[in-house]
N, C-alpha and C positions, 0 to 999 in steps of 0.2 A: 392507159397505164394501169396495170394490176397494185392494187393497194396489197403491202407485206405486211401483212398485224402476225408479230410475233409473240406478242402478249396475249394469253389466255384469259381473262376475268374466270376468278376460285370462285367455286360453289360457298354458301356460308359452311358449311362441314369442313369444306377444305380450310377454310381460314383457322376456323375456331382448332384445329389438328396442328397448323405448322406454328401459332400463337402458345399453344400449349406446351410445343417442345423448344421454344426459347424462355419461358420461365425457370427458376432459378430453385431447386428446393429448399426448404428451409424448413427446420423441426418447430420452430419457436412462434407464439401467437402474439400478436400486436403488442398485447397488454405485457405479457414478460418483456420482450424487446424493451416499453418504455420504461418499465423500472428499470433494466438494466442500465441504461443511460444515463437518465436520471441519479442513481447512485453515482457512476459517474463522473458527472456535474458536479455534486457536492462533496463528493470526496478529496478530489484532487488540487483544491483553492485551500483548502483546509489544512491536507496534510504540511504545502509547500508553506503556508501559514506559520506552524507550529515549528516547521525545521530553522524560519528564519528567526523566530522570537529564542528560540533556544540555540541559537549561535550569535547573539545579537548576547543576550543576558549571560554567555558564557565567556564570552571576551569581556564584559565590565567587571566580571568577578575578577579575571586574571590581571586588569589593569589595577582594581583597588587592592587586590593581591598584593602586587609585585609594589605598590604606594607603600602599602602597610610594610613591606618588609625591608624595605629601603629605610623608612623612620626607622624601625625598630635595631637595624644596622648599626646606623647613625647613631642610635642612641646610646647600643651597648658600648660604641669604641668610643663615644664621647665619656661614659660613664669608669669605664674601665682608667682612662688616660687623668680623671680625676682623682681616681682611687688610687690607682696605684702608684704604693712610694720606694723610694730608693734608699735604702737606711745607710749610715758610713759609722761605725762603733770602734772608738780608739781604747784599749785598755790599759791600766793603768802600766807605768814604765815605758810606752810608746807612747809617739807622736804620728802624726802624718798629713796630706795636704792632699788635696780633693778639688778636681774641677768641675765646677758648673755645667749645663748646657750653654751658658752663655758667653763660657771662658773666665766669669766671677773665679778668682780664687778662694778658699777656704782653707785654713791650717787649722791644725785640731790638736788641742793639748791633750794629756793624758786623760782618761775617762769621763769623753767625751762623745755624744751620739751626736748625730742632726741625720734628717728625713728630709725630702723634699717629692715633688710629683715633676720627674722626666719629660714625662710626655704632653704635659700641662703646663711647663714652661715658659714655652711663648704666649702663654694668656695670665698665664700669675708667677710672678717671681718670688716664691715663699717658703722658706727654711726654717723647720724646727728644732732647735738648739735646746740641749742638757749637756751643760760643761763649759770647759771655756775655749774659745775662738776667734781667729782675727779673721777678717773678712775683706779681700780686695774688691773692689765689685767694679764691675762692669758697666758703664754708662750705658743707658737704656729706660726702663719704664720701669713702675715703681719696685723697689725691691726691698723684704719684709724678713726679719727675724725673729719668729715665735719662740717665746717660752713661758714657763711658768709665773714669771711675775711681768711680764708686759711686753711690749711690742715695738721692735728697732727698724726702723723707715727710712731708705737715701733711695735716691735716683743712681748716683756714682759715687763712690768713698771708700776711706778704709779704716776701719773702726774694730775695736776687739771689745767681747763680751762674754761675760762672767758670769753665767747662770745658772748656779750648784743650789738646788734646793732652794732654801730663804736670799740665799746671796744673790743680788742682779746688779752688774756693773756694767754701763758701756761708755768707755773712752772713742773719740774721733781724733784722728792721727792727719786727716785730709778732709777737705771737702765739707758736707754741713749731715748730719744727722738727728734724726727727730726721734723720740723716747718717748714711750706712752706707757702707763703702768692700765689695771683693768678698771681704775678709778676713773680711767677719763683723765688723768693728770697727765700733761706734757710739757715736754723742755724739749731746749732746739739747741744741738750740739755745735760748737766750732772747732777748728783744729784747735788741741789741747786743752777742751773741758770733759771733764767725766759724769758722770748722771750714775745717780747708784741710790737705792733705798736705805734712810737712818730713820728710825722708827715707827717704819711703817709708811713712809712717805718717801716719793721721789723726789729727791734734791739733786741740785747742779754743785760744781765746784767747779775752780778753776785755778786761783792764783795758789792754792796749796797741792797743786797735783804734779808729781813726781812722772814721767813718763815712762822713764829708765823703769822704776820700779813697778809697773804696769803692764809692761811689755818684757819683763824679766827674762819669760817663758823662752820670748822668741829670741833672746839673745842669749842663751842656755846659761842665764844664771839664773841664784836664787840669790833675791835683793831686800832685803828687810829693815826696817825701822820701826819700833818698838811694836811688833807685831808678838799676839797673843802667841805662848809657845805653845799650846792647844792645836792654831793656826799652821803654823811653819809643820808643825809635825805631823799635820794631815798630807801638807804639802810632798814633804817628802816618802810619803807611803804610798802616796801617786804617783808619784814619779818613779821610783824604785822600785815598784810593787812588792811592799815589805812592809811588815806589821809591828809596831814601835807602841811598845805600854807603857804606862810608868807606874812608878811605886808615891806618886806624889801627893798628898791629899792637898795642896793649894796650889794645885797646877792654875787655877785663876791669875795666880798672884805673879807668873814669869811672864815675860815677854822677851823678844829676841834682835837687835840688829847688829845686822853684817851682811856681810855679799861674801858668795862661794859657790865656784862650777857645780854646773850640773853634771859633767865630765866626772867627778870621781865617785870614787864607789859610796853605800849607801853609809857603812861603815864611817868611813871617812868623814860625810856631811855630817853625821851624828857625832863625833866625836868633838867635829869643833863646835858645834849649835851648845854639847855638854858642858865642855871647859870654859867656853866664854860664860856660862853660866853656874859654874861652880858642883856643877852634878855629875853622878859618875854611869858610864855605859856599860850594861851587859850583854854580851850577846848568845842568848839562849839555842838559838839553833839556826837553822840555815834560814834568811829571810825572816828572821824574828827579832824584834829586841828590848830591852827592857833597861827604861830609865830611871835611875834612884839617886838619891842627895847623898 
C-alpha cells in the first residue's frame, strides 16, 4: 500500500510569509496602548464615584428642604390663626348680638367693641370687651373676658359686664364666675352677686344688688335709683346718639330715679329725667340738647 502524505512541510520562508499576513496592523506602540488603558482604569471608578455622591447629597438637600418648609408652613398658619382677630363695633343708638365659634352668645349694648381670634378658638376661648355686654356662654373649656381693668373667667354661665373706661362691673345671672382685677385680687361670683371696683379696689356685693336695674339694657328700659344725673345723661346720649349739655354749674349735686322705655324718642326721655327734676329742656337743633334750671 502507497502511503498518501498530502501535507507539504513549509520551507522556514514560507512560514514566516503566511505568519506575517495573519497579523493584524496597528499604528499604536505598546507603551501608548498602556496609558491609554491605564487612564481608563482610573477614570471610570471615579467619574461613577462623583455621580453617585452628587445625587446622594442632592436628595438630602431636597428632604431637609421640603422639612424646612413644612415647619415654616405650620408656622405661618399657626401664627396667622393667633393673630388674627374678628372685631364686632356697636355704635351708639344700636344694639346687637353676635355669635361665637362655639355658639357662646354675646349681646352688645350701645358703644360697645369686643375682638376675639376665630381661628384660635378651639385652643383659647378669649374676648376683648370695651362697653357693656351680657354673655351666654357655652359649656366647654375655660372662657375669658379681657378688659381694661381685669379679667372675667367661667367654664359655662351667663354674666353681663360693664367696662367703659374706669368703670368695671360684672353681675352672674347663672352658674359660678371668677373676677380678677391686674392686682391679682379675685372674687368668685354666684348667681346674683356683682363684683365691681369702689376705690380702686374690687369688691363683691350681694344682698344690696338690684338685678332688674343691671340688666335694664336687656329689658329696653332705663332703671335708676339715685343715680348721678351726669350718669343717666351719658346714658341716654348712647343710646340715642344725641348730644345733651347743660347749663348747670352743680350738675354734682342731682341725681335721678325712675324707670322709662327706651322705646321713646330721645326727647321724650329727657323731658321726664327734666320735670322730675325741676329743670327745663332745650332743644337746639337736631340731635342736640341743652339742659337749664
Amino acid at each position: 500500500m502507497k502511503s498518501n502524505n498530502s501535507h507539504k512541510k513549509l520551507t522556514p520562508q514560507q512560514e514566516q510569509e503566511f505568519f506575517a499576513k495573519l497579523e493584524v496592523p496597528y499604528q499604536r506602540s505598546k507603551s501608548e496602548v498602556w496609558e491609554k488603558l491605564s487612564a481608563k482604569i482610573d477614570e471610570t471608578p471615579v467619574s461613577e464615584k462623583k455621580s453617585a455622591v452628587k445625587v446622594v447629597s442632592l436628595n438630602r438637600k431636597r428632604v431637609y428642604l421640603s422639612v424646612a418648609a413644612s415647619f415654616l408652613l405650620l408656622a405661618g398658619v399657626s401664627l396667622f390663626a393667633r393673630l388674627y382677630t374678628k372685631t364686632i363695633q356697636v355704635n351708639a343708638g344700636e344694639f346687637t348680638s353676635h355669635t361665637l365659634p362655639d355658639g357662646s352668645q354675646v349681646h352688645l349694648n350701645a358703644e360697645t367693641k369686643i375682638a376675639y381670634a376665630p381661628y384660635w378658638w378651639r385652643f383659647s376661648r378669649k374676648v376683648n370687651l370695651d362697653g357693656e355686654a351680657f354673655f351666654e356662654v357655652a359649656k366647654g373649656k375655660k372662657f375669658q373676658v379681657i378688659s381694661g381693668r381685669g379679667i372675667t373667667e367661667v367654664l359655662g354661665t351667663k354674666f353681663n359686664i360693664k367696662a367703659r373706661g374706669a368703670s368695671y362691673e360684672v353681675y352672674c345671672t347663672e352658674g359660678k364666675v371668677g373676677v380678677e382685677d391686674y392686682k391679682a385680687h379675685k372674687v368668685i361670683l354666684l348667681p346674683g352677686e356683682l363684683a365691681k371696683f369702689r376705690n380702686k379696689d374690687l369688691k363683691k356685693y350681694a344682698k344690696e344688688v338690684k338685678q332688674e336695674a343691671i340688666l335694664s339694657w336687656r329689658l329696653n328700659k332705663f332703671i335708676y335709683n339715685t343715680t348721678p344725673l351726669a350718669k343717666v345723661l351719658k346714658d341716654v346720649e348712647r343710646h340715642y346718639n344725641v348730644k345733651v349739655q347743660t347749663a348747670l354749674t352743680d350738675l354734682d349735686g342731682y341725681s335721678y330715679t325712675g324707670i322709662f322705655s327706651r322705646s321713646v324718642s330721645a326727647e321724650e326721655a329727657l323731658k321726664v329725667i327734666c320735670v322730675s327734676l325741676g329743670l327745663s329742656l332745650e332743644n337746639t337743633k337736631s340731635h342736640s340738647f341743652v339742659i337749664k334750671k
